[in-house]
Backbone and ligand atoms as CSV (ligand in chain L), in Angstrom:
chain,resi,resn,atom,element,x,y,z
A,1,UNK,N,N,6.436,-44.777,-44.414
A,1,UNK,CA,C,6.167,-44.991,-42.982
A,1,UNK,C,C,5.274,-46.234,-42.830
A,2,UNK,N,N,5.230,-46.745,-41.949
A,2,UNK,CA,C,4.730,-48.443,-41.862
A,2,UNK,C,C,3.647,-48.108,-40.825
A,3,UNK,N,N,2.550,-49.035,-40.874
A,3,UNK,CA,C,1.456,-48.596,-40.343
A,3,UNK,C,C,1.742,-48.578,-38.492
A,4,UNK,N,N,3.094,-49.700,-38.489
A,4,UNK,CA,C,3.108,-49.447,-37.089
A,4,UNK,C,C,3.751,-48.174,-36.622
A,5,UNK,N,N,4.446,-47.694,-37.479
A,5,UNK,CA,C,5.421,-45.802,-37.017
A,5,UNK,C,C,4.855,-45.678,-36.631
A,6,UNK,N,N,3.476,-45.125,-37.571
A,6,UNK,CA,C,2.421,-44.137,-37.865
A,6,UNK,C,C,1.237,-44.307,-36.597
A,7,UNK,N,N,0.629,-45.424,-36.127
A,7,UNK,CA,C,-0.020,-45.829,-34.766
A,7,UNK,C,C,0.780,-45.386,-33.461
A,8,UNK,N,N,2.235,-45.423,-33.763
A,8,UNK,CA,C,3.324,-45.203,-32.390
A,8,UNK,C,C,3.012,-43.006,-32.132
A,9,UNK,N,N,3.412,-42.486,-33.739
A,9,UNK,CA,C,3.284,-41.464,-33.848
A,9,UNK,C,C,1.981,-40.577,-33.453
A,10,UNK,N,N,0.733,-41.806,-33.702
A,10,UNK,CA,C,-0.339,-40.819,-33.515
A,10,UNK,C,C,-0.498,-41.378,-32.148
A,11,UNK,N,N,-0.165,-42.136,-31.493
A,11,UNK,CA,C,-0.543,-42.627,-29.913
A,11,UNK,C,C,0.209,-41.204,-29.405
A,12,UNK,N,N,1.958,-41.134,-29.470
A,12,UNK,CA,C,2.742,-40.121,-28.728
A,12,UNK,C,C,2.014,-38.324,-28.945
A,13,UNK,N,N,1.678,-38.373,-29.925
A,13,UNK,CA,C,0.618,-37.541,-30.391
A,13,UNK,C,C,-0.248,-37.063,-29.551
A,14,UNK,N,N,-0.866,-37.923,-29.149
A,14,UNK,CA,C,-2.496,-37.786,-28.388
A,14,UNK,C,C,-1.770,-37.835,-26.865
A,15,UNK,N,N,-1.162,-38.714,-26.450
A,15,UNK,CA,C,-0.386,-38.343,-25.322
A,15,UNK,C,C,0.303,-37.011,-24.712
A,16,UNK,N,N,0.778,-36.409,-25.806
A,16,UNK,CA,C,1.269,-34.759,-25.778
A,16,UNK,C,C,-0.237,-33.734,-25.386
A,17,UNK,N,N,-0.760,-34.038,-25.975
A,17,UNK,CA,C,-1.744,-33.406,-26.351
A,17,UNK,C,C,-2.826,-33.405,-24.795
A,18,UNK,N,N,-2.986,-34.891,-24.665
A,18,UNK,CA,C,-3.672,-35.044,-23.125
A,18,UNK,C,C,-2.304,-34.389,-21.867
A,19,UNK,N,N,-1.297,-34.435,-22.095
A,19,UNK,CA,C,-0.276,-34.153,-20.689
A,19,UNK,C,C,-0.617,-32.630,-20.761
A,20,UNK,N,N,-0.667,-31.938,-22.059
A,20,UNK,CA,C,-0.766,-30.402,-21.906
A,20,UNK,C,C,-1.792,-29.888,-20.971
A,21,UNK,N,N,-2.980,-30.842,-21.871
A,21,UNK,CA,C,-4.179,-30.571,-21.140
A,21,UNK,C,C,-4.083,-30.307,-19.375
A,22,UNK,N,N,-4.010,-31.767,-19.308
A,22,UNK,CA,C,-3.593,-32.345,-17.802
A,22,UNK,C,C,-3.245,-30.792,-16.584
A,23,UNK,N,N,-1.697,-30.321,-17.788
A,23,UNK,CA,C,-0.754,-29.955,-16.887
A,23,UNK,C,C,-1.852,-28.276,-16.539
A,24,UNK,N,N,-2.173,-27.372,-17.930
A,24,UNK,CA,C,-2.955,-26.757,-17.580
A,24,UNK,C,C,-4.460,-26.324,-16.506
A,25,UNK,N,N,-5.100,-27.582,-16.602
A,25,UNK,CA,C,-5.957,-27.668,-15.453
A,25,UNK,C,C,-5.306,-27.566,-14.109
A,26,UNK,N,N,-3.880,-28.417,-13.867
A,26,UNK,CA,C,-3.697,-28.556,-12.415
A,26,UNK,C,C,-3.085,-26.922,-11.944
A,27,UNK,N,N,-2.595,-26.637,-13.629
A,27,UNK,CA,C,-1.891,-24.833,-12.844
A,27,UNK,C,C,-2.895,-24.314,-12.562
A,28,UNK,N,N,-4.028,-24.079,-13.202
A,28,UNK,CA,C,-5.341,-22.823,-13.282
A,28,UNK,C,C,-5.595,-23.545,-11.766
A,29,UNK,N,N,-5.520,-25.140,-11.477
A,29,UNK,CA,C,-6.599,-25.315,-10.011
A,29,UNK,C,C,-5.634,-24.726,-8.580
A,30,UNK,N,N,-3.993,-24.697,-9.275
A,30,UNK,CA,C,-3.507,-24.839,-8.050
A,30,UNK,C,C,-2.980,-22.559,-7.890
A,31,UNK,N,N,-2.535,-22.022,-8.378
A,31,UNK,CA,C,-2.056,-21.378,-8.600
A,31,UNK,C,C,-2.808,-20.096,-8.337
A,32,UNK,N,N,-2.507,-19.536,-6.962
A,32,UNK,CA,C,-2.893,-18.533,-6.650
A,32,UNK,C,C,-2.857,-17.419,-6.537
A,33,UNK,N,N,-4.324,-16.348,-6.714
A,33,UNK,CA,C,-4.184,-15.125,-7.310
A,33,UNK,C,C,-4.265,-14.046,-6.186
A,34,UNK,N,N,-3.140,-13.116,-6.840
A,34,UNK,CA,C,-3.089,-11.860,-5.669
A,34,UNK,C,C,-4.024,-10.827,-6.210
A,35,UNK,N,N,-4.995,-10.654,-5.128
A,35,UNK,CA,C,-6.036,-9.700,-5.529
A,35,UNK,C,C,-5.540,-7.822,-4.596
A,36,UNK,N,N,-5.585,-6.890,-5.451
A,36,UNK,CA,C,-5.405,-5.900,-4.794
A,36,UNK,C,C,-6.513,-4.667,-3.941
A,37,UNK,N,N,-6.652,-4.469,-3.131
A,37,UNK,CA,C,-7.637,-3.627,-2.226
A,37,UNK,C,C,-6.750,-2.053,-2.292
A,38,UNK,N,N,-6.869,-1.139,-2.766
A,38,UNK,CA,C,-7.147,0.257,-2.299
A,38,UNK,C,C,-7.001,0.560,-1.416
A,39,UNK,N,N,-6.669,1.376,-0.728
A,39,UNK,CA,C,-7.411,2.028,0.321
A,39,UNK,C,C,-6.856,3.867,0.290
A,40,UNK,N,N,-7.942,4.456,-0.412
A,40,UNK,CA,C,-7.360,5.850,-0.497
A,40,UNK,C,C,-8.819,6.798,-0.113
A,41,UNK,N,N,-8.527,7.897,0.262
A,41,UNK,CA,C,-9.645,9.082,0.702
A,41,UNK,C,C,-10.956,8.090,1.676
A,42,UNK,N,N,-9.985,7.265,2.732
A,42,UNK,CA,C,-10.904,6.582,3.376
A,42,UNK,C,C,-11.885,5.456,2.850
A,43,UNK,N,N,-11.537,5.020,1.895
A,43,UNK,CA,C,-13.073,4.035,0.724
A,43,UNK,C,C,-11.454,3.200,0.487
A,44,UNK,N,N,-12.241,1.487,0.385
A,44,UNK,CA,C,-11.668,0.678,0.163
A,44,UNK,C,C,-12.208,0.556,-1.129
A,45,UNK,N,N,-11.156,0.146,-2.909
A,45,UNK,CA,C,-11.671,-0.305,-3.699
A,45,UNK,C,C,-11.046,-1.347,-4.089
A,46,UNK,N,N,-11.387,-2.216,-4.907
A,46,UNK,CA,C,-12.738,-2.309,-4.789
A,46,UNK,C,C,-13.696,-2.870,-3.399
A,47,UNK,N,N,-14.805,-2.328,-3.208
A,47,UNK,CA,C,-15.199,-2.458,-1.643
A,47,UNK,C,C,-15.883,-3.913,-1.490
A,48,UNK,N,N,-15.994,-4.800,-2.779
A,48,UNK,CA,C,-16.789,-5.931,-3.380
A,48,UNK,C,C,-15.608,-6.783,-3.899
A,49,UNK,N,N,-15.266,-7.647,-3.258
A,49,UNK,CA,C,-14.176,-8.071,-3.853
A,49,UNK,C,C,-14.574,-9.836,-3.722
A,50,UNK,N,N,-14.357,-10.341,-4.958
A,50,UNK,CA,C,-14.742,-12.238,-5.196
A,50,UNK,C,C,-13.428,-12.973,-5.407
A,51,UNK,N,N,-12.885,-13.563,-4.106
A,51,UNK,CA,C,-11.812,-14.518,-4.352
A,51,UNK,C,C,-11.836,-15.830,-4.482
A,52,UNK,N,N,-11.176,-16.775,-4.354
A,52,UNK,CA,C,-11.003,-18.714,-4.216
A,52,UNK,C,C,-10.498,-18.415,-3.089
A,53,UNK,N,N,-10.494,-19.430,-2.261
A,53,UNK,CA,C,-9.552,-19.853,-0.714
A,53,UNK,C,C,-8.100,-20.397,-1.977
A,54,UNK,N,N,-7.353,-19.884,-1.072
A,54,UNK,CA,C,-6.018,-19.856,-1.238
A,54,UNK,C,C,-5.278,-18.849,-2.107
A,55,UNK,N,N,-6.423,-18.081,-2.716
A,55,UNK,CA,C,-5.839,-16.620,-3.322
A,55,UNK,C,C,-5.637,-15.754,-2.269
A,56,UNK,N,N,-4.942,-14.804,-2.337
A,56,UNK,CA,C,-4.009,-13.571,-1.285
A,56,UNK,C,C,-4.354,-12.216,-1.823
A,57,UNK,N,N,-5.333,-11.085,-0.550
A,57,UNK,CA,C,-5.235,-10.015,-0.865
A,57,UNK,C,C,-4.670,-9.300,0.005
A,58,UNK,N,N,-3.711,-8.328,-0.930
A,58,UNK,CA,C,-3.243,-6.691,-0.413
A,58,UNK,C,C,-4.285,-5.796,-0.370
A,59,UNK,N,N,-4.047,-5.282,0.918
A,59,UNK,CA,C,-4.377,-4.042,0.761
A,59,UNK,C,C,-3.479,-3.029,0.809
A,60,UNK,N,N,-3.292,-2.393,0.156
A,60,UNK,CA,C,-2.547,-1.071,-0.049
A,60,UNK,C,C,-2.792,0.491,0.756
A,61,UNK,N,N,-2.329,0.814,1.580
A,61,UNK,CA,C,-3.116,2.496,1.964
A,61,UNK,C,C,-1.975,3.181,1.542
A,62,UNK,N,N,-2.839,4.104,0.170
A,62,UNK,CA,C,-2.531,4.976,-0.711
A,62,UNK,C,C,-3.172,6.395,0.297
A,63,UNK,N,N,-3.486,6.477,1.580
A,63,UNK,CA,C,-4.615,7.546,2.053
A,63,UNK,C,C,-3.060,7.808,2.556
A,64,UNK,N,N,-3.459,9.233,2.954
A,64,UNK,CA,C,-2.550,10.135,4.487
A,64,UNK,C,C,-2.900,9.339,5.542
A,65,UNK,N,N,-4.338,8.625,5.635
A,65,UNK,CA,C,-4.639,8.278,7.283
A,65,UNK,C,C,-4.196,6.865,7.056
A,66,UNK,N,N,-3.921,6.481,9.083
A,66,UNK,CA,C,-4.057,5.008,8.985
A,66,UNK,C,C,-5.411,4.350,9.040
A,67,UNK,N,N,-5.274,2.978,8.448
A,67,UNK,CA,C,-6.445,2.336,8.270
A,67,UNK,C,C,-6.251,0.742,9.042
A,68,UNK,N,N,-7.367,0.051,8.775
A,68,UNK,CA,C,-7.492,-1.347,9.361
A,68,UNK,C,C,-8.232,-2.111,8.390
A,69,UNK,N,N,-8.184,-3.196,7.852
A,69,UNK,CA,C,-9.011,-4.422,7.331
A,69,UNK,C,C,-9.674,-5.198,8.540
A,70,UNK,N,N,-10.663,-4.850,9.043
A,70,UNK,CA,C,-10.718,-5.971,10.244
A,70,UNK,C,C,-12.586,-6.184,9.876
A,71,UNK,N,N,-13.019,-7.369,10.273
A,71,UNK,CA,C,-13.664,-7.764,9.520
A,71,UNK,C,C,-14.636,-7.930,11.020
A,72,UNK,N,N,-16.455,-7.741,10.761
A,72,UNK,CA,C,-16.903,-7.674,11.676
A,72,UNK,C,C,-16.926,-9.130,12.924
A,73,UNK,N,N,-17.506,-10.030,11.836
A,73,UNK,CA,C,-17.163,-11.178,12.739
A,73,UNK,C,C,-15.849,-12.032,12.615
A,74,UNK,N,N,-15.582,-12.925,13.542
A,74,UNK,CA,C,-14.226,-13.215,12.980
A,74,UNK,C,C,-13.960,-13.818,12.070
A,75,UNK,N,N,-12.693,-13.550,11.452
A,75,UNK,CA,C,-12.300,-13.363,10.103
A,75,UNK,C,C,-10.805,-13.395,9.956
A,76,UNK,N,N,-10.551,-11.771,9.440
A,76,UNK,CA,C,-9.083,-11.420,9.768
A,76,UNK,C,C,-9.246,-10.229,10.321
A,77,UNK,N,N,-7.743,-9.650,10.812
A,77,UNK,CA,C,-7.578,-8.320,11.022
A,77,UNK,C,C,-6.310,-7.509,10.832
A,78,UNK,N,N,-6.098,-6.290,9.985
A,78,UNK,CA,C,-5.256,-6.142,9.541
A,78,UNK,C,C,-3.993,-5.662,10.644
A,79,UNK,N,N,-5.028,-5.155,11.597
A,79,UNK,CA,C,-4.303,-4.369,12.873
A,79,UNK,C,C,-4.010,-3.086,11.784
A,80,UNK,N,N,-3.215,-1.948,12.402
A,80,UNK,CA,C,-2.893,-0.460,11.603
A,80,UNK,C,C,-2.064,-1.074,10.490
A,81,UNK,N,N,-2.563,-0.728,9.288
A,81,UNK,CA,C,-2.040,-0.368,8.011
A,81,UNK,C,C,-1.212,1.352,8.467
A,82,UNK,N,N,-0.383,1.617,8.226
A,82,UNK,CA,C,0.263,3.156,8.090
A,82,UNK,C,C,0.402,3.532,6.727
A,83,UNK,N,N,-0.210,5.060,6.281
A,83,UNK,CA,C,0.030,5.356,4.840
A,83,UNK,C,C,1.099,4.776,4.153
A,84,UNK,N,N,0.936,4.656,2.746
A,84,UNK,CA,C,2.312,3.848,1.979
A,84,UNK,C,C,2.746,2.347,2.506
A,85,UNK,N,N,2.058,1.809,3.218
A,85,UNK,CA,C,2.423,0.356,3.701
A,85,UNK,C,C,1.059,-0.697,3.279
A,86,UNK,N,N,1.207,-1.988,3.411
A,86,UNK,CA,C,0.367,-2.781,3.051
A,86,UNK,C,C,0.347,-4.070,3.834
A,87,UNK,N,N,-0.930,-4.361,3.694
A,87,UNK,CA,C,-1.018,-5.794,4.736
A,87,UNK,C,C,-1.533,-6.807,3.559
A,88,UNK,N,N,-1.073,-7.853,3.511
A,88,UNK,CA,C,-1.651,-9.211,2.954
A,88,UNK,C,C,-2.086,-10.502,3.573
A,89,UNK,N,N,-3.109,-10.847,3.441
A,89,UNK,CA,C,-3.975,-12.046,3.710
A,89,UNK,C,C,-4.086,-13.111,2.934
A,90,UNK,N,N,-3.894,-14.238,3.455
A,90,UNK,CA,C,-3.874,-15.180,2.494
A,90,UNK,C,C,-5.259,-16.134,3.083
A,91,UNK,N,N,-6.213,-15.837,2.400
A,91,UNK,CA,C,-8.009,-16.526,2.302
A,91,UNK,C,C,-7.828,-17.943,2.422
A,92,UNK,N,N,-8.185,-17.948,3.539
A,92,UNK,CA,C,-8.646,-19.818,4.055
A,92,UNK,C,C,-9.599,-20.509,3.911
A,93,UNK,N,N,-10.886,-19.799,4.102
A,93,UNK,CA,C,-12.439,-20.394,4.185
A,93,UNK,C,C,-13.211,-19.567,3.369
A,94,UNK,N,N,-14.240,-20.378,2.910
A,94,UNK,CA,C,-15.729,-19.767,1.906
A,94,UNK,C,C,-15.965,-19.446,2.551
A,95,UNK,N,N,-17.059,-18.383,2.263
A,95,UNK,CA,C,-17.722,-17.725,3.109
A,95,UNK,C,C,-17.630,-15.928,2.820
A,96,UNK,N,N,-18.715,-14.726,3.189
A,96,UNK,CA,C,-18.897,-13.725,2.841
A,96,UNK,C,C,-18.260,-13.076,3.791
A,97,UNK,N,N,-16.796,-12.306,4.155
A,97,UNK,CA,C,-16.469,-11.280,5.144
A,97,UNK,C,C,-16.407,-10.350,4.821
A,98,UNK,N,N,-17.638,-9.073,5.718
A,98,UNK,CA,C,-17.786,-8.017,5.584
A,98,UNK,C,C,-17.046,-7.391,6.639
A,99,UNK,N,N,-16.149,-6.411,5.903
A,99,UNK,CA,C,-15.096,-5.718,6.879
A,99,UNK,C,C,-15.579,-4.264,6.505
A,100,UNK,N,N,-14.669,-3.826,8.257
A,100,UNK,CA,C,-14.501,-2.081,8.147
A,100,UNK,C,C,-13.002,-1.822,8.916
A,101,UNK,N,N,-13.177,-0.421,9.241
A,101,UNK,CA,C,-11.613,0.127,9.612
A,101,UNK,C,C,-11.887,0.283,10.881
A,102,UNK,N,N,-11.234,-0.110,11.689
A,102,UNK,CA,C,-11.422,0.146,12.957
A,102,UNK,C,C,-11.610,1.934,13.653
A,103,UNK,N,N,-10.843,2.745,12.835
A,103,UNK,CA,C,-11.199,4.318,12.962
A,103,UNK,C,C,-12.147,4.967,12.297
A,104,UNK,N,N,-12.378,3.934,11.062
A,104,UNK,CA,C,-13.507,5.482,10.331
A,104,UNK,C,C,-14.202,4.094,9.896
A,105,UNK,N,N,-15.876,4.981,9.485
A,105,UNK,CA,C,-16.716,4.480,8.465
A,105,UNK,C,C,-16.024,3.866,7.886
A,106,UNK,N,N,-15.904,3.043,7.340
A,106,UNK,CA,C,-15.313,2.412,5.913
A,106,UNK,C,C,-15.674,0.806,5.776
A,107,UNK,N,N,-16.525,0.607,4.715
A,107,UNK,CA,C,-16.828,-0.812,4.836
A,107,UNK,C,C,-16.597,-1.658,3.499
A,108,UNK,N,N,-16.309,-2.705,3.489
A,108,UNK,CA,C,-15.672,-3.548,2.348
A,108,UNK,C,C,-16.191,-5.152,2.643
A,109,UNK,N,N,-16.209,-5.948,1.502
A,109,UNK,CA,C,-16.733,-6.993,1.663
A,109,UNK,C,C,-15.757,-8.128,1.000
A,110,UNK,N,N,-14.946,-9.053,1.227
A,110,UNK,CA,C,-14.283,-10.084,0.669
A,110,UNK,C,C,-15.225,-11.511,0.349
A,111,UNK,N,N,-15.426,-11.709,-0.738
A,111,UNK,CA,C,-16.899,-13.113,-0.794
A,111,UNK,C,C,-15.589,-14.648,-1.742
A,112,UNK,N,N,-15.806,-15.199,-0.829
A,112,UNK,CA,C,-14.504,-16.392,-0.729
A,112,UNK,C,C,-15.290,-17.857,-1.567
A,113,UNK,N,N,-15.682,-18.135,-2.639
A,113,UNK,CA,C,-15.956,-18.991,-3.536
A,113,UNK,C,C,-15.389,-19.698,-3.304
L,1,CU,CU,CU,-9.648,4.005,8.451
């Protein structure tokens, strides 16, 4: 092999090597995560929940009753969840939203990093 292969080989080399890199950072920055919410025997779990803006949470009502995600100040709102059905949100802004159900006690917190 001639010293110029061998410079071509280890350049294409290091090039592979930086595009992987590259390509990995932009999936982990761009690629968003579905976070899941509970909602059974009235208690949202988890009731503490830490997302990114542009990750998406379900909530699920696993309860007999209907429920709501609606959040005290504005935020979102799920309007009625009905048992066995689910609402999803897709997180726009930082910021701490502390939610409850519009029928019962029930309080939950979404914190948007
Ligand atoms: Cu409720």
């Amino acid at each position: 092999m001639s010293v110029r292969t061998s410079a071509v080989a280890v350049t294409l080399c290091v090039l592979t090597v930086c595009a992987a890199a590259v390509r990995s950072d932009a999936a982990a920055a761009r690629k968003p995560v579905t976070h899941t919410v509970t909602v059974d025997a009235a208690r949202f779990s988890p009731a503490d929940l830490t997302v990114k803006v542009g990750d998406s949470v379900v909530w699920v009502n696993k309860d007999i009753l209907a429920h709501t995600a609606t959040t005290l100040k504005p935020g979102f709102d799920s309007q009625v969840i009905q048992p066995g059905k689910s609402w999803r949100y897709t997180v726009k802004k930082k910021g701490a939203f502390a939610y409850t159900c519009a029928f019962h006690p029930m309080n939950g917190i979404i914190r948007v990093k």
